[in-house]
Residue frames as qw, qx, qy, qz and C-alpha x, y, z in Angstrom:
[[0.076, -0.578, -0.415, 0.699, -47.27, -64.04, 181.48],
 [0.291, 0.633, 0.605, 0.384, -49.61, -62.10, 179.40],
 [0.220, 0.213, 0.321, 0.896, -49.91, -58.59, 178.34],
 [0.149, 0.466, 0.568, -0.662, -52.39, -56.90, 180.49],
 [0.419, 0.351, -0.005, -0.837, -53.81, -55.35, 177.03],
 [0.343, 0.175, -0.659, -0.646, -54.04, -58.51, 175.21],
 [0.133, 0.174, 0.903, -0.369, -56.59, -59.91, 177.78],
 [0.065, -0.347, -0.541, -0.763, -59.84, -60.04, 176.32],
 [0.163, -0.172, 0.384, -0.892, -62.47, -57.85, 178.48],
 [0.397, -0.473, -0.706, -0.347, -66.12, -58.58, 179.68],
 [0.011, -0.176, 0.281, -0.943, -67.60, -55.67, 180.04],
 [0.471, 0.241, 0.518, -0.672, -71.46, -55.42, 181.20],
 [0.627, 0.400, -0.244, -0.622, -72.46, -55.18, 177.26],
 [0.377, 0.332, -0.860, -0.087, -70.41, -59.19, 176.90],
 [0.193, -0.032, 0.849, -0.492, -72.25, -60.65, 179.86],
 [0.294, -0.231, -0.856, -0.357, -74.38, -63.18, 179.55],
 [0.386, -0.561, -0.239, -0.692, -78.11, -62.10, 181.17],
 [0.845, -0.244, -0.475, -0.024, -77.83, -64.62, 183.64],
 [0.628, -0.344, -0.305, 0.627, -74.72, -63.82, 185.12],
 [0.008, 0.405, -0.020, 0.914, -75.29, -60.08, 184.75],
 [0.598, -0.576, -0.130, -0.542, -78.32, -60.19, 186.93],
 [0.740, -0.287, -0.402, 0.457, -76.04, -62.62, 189.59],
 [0.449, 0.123, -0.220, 0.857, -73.74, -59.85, 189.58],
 [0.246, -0.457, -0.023, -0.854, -76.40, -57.03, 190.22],
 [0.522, -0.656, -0.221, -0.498, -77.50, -58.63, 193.03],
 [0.655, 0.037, -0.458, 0.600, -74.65, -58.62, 194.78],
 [0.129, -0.942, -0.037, -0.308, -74.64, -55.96, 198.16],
 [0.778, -0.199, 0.017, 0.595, -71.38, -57.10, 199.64],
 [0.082, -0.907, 0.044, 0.411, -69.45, -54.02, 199.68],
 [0.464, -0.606, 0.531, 0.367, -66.47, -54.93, 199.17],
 [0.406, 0.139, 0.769, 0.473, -67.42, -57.46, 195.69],
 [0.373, 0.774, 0.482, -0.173, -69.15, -54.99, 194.91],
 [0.008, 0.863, -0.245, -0.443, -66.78, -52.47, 194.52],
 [0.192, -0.241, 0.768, 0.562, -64.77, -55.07, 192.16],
 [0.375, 0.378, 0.807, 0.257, -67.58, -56.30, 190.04],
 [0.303, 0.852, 0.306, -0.298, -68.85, -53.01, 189.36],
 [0.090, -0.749, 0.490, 0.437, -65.34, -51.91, 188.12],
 [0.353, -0.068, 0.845, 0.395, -65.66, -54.92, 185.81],
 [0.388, 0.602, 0.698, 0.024, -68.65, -54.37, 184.69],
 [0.015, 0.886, 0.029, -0.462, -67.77, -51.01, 183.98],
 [0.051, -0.842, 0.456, 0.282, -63.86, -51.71, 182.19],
 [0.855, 0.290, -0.370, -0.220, -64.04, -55.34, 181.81],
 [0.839, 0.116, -0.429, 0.315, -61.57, -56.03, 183.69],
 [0.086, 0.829, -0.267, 0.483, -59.29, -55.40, 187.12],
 [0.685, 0.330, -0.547, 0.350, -56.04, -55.67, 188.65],
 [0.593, -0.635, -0.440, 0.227, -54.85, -56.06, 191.78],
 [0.311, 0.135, 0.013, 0.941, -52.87, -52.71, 191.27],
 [0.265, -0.523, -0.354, -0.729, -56.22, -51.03, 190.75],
 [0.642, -0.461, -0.613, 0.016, -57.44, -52.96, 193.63],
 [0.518, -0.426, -0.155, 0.725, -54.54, -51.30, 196.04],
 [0.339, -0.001, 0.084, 0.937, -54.20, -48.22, 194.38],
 [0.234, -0.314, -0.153, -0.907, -57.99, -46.70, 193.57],
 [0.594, -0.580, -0.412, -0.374, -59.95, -48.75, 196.43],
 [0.259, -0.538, 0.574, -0.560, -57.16, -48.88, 199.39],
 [0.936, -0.226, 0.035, -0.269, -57.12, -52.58, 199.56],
 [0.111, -0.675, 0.727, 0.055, -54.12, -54.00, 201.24],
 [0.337, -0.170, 0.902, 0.208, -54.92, -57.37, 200.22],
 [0.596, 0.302, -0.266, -0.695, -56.91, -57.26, 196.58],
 [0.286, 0.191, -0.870, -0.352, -57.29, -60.87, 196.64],
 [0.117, 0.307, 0.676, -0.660, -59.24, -61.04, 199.97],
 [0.320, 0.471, -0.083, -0.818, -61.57, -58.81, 197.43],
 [0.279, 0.375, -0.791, -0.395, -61.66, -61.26, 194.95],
 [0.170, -0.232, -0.912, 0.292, -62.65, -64.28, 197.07],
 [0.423, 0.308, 0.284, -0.804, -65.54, -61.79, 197.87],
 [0.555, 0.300, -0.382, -0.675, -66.83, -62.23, 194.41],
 [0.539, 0.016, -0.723, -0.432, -66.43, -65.43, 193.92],
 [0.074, 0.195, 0.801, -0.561, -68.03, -66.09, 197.18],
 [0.476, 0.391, 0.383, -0.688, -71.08, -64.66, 195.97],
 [0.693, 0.277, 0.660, -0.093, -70.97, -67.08, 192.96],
 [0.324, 0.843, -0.382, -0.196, -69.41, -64.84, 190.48],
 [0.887, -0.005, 0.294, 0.356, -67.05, -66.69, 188.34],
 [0.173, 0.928, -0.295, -0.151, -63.91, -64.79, 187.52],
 [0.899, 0.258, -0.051, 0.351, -60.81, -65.94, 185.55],
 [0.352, -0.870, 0.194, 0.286, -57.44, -64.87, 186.83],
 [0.614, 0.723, -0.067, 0.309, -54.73, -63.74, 184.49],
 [0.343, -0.815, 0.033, 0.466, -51.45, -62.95, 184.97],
 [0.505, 0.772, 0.149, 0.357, -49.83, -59.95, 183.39],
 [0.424, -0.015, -0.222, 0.878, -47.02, -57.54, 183.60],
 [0.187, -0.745, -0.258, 0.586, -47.75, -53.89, 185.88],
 [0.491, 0.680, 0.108, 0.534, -47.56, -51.22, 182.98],
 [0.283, -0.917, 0.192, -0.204, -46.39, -48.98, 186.30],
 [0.410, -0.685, 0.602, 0.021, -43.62, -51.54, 187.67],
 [0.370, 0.595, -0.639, -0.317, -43.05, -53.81, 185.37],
 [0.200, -0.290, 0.908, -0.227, -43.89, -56.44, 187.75],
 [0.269, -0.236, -0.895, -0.266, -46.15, -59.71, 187.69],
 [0.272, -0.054, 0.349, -0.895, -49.68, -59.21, 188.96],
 [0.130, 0.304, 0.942, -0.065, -53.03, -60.60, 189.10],
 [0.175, 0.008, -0.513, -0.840, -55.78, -59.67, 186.33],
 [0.236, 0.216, 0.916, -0.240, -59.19, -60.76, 186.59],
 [0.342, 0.047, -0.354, -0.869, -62.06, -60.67, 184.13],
 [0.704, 0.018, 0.172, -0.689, -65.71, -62.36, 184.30],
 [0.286, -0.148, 0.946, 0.051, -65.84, -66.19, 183.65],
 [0.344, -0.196, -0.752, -0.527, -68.39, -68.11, 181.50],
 [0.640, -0.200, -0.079, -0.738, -72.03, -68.27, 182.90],
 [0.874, -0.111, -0.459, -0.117, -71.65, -72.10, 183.09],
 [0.443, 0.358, -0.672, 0.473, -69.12, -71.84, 185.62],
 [0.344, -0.419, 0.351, -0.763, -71.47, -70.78, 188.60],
 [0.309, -0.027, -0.874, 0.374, -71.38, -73.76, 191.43],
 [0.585, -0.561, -0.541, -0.225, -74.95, -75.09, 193.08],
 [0.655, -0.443, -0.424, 0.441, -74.32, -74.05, 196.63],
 [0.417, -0.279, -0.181, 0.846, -72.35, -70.56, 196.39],
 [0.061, -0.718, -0.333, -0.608, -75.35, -67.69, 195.05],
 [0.512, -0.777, -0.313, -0.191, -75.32, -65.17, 198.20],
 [0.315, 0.629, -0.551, 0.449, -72.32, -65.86, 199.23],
 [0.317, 0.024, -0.878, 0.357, -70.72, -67.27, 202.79],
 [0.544, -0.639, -0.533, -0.102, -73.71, -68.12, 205.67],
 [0.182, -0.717, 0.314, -0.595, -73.34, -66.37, 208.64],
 [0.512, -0.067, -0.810, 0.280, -72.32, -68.68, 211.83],
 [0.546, -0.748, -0.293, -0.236, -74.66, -68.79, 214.89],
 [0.047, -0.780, 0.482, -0.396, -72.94, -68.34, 218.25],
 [0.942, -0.042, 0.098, -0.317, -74.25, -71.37, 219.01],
 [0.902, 0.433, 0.009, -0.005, -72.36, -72.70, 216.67],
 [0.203, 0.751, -0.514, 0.361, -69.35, -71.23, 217.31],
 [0.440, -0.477, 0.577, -0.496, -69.40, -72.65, 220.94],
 [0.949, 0.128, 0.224, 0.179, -70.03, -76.83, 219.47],
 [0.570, 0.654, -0.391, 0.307, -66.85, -75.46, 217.34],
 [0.299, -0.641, 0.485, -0.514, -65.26, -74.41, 221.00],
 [0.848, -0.216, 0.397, -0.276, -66.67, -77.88, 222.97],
 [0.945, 0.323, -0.019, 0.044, -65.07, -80.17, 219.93],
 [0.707, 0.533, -0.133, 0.445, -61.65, -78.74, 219.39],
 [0.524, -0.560, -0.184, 0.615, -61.09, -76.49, 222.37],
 [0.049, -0.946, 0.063, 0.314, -60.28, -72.69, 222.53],
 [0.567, -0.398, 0.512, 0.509, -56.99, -73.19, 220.09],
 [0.375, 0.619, -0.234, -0.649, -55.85, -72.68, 216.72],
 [0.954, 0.267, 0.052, 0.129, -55.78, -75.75, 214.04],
 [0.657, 0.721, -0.126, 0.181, -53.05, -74.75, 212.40],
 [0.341, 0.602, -0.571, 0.443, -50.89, -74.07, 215.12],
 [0.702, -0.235, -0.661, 0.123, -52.09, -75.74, 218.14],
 [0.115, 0.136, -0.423, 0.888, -51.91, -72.38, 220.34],
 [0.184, -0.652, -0.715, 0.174, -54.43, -71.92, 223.12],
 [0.233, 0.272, 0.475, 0.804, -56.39, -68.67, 222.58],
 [0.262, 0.342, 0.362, -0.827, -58.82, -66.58, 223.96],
 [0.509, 0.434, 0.728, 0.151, -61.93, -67.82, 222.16],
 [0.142, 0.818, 0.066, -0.553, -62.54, -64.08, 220.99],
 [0.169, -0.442, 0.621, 0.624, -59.05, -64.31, 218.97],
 [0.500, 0.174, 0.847, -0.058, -61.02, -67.57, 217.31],
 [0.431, 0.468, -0.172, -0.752, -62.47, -67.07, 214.05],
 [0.731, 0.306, 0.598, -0.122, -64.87, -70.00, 212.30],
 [0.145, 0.512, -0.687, -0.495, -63.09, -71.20, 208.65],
 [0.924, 0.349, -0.094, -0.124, -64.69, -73.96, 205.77],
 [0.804, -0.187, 0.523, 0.213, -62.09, -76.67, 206.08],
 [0.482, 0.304, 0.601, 0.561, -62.32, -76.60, 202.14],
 [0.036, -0.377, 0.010, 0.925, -62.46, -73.36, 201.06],
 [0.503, 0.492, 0.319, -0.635, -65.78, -71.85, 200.40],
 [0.386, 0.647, -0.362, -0.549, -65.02, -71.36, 196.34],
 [0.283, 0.233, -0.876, -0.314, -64.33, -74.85, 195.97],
 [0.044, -0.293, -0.954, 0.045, -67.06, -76.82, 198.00],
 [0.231, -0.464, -0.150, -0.842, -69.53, -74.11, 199.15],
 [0.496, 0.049, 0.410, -0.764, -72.61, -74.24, 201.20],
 [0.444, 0.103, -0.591, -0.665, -74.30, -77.48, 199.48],
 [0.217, -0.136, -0.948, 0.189, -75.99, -78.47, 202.13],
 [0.274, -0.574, -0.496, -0.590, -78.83, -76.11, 201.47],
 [0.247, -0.687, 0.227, -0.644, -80.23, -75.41, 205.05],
 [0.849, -0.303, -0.426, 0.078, -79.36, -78.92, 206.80],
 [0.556, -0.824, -0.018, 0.110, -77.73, -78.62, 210.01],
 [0.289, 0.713, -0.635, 0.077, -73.70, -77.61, 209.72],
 [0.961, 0.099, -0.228, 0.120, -71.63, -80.31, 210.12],
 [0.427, -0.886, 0.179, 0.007, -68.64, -79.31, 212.70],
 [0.666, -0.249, 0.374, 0.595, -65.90, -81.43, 211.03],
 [0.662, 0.429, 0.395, 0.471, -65.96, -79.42, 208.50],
 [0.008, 0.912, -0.205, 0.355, -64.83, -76.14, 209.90],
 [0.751, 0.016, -0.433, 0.499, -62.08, -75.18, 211.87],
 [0.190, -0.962, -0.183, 0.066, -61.05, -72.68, 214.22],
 [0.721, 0.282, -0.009, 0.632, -58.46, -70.26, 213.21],
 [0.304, -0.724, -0.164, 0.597, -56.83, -67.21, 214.71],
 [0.350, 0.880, -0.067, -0.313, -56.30, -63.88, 212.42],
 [0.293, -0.702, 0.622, 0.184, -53.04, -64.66, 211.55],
 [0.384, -0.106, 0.899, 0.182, -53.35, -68.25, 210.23],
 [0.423, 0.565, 0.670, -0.229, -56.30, -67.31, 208.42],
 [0.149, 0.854, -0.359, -0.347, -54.28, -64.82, 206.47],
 [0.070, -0.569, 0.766, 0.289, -51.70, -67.35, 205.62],
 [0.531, 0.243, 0.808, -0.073, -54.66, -70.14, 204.79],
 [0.509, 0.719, 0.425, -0.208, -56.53, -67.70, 202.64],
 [0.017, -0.770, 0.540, 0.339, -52.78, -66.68, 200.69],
 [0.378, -0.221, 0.880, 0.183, -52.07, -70.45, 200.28],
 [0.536, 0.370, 0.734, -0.193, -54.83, -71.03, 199.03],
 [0.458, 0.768, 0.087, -0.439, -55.20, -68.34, 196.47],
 [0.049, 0.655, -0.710, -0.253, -51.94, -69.43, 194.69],
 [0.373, -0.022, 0.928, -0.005, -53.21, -72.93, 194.58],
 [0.140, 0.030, -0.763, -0.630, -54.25, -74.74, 191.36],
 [0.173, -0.370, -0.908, -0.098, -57.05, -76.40, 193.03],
 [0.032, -0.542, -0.314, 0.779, -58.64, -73.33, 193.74],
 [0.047, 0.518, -0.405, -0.752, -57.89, -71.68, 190.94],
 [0.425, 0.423, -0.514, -0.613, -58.87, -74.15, 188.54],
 [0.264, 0.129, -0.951, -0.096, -59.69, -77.97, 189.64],
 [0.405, -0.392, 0.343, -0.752, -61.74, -77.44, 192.40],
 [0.802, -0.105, -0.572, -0.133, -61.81, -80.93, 193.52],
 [0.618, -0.619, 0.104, -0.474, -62.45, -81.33, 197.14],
 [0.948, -0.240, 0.094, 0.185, -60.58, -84.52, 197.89],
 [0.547, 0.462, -0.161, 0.679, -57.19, -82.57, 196.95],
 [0.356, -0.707, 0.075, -0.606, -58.88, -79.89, 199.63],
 [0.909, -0.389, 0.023, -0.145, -59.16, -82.97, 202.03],
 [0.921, -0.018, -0.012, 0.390, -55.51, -84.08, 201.90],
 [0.389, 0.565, -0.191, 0.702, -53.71, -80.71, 202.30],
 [0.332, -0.253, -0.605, 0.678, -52.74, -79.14, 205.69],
 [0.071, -0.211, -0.138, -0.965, -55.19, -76.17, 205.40],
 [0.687, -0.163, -0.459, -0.540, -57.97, -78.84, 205.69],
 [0.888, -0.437, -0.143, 0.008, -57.04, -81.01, 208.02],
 [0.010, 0.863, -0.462, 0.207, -53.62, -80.01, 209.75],
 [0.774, -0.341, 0.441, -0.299, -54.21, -83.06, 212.10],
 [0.678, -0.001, 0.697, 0.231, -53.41, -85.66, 208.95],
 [0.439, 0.809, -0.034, -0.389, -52.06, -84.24, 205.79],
 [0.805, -0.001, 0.400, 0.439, -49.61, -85.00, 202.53],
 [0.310, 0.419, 0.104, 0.847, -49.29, -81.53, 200.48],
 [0.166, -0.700, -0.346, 0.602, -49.71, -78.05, 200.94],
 [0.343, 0.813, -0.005, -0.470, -51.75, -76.17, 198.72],
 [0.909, 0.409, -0.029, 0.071, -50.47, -79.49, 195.90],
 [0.148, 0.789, -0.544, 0.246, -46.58, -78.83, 197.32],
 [0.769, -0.581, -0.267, -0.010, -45.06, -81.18, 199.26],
 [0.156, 0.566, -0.407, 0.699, -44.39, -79.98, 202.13],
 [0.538, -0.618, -0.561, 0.121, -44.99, -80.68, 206.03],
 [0.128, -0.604, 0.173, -0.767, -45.25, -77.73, 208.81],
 [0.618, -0.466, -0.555, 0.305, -44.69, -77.09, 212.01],
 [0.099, 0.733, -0.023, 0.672, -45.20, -74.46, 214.11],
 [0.649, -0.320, -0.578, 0.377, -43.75, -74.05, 217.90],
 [0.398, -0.818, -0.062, -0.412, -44.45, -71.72, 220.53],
 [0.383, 0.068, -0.576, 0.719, -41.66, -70.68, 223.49],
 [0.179, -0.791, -0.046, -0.583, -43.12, -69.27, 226.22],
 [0.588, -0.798, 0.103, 0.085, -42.17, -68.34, 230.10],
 [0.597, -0.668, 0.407, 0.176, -38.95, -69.74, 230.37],
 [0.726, 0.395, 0.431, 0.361, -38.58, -71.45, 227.16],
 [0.391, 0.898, 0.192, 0.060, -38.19, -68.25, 225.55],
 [0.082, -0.813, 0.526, 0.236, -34.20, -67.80, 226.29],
 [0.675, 0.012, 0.623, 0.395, -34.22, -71.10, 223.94],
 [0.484, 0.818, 0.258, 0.174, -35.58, -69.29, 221.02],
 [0.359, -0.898, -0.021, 0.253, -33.15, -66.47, 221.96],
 [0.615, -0.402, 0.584, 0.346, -30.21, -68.67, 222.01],
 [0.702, 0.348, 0.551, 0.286, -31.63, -70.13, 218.70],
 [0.311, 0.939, 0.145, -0.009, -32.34, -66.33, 217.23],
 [0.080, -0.813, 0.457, 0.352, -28.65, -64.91, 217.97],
 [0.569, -0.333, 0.649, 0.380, -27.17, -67.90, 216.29],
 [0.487, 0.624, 0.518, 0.323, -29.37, -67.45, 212.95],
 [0.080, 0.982, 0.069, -0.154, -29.03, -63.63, 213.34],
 [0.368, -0.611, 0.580, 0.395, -24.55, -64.11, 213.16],
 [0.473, -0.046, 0.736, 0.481, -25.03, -66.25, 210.17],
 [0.336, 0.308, -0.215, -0.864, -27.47, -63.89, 208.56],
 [0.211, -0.029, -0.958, -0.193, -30.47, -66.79, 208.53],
 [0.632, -0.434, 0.113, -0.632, -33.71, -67.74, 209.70],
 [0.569, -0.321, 0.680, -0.333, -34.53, -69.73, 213.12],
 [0.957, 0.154, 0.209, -0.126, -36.01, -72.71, 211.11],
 [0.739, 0.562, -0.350, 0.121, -32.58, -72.89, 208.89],
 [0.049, 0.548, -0.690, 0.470, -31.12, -73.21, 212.17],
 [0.626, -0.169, 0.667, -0.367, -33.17, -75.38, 213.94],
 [0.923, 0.353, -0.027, -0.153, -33.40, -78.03, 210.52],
 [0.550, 0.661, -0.490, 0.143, -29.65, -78.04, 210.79],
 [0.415, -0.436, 0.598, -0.530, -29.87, -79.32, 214.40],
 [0.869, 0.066, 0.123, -0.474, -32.14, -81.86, 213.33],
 [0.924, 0.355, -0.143, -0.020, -30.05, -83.33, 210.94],
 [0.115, 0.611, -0.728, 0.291, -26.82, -83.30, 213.00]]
């Protein structure tokens, strides 16, 4: 973990012409508000992020940028305020910007939304819960930053989204950030073999293995969960460390 001062900055004056003029034509609020603050300081944290813009999740912010084809390098460093680990982030090389992702994410038709709806049903991937479609929110399979948009203006392709409900989309777009292949490989067939991507037939998670499952009680069911909750709550546990010890009895 580096030293937040011995990161080396890149400020507007360091920026190659190319990607300076990307960056100015960003209008995204949100990447805006970070790339200006780089361009300004050279650099910033997700402290900054939370503390001088009021973003509860500065990486969400982040993913902005490099949605719009900005290439940023993430650092971590210690908090000079809490001492803790955090997440740094300064401008990337020029060469780094990826065919497909200038502009940032497309907008989805409603249209489109509704073939999503007709293919997969009203439900989340991730957890298999039926859903007001409303709840429903349209997600890149592979995440934007690694594959983009490189199908220029051909028709979308429906296997390659999913539908996801706030909630799981939070915990997709977490996993993800923390993952190498994001972060640094960005090789799509790693994307293609993780549960984020395809829930339906996977082997890691976010390069971990691991396998998930996620179960829903409802009406009547729900005085199992109950049953399950007091008995984790007496041993000071959670429900899954109780219900994996079932398993294996």
């Amino acid at each position: 973990m580096a030293d937040l001062d011995d990161i080396k900055r890149t400020p507007r004056s360091q920026l190659d012409p190319a990607l300076l003029a990307l960056c100015l034509s960003v209008e995204a609020k949100r990447a805006r508000t970070v790339i200006d603050h780089i361009l300004e300081h050279g650099i910033i944290t997700n402290e900054e992020l939370s503390d001088l813009y009021g973003y509860d999740h500065p990486p969400r912010a982040i993913r902005d940028v490099r949605e719009n084809g900005i290439p940023l390098i993430t650092h971590s460093v210690t908090s000079p305020k809490t001492g803790r680990r955090m997440g740094a982030y300064t401008f990337d090389d020029v060469s780094k910007i990826k065919r497909g992702r200038i502009g940032g994410r497309k907008a989805f038709s409603k249209k489109f939304k509704q073939d999503l709806l007709a293919i997969y049903g009203p439900k989340d991937a991730a957890t298999g819960e039926l859903l007001d479609e409303r709840y429903l929110q349209i997600d890149h399979r592979i995440p934007y930053e690694v594959i983009g948009d490189d199908n220029g203006n051909a028709v979308l392709d429906p296997k390659d989204f999913m539908l996801l409900d706030a909630s799981s989309n939070r915990a997709k777009s977490w996993s993800c950030e923390h993952c190498e292949n994001l972060l640094n490989k960005h090789d799509p067939d790693i994307c293609r073999r993780c549960f984020w991507a395809s829930p339906e037939d996977y082997d890691h998670i976010a390069e971990r293995q691991s396998r998930r499952v996620e179960i829903v009680w409802s009406g009547d069911e729900t005085r199992y969960f109950d049953s399950l909750k007091r008995e984790a709550d007496a041993q000071s546990v959670e429900v899954a460390t109780i219900i994996k010890r079932k398993l294996r009895e």
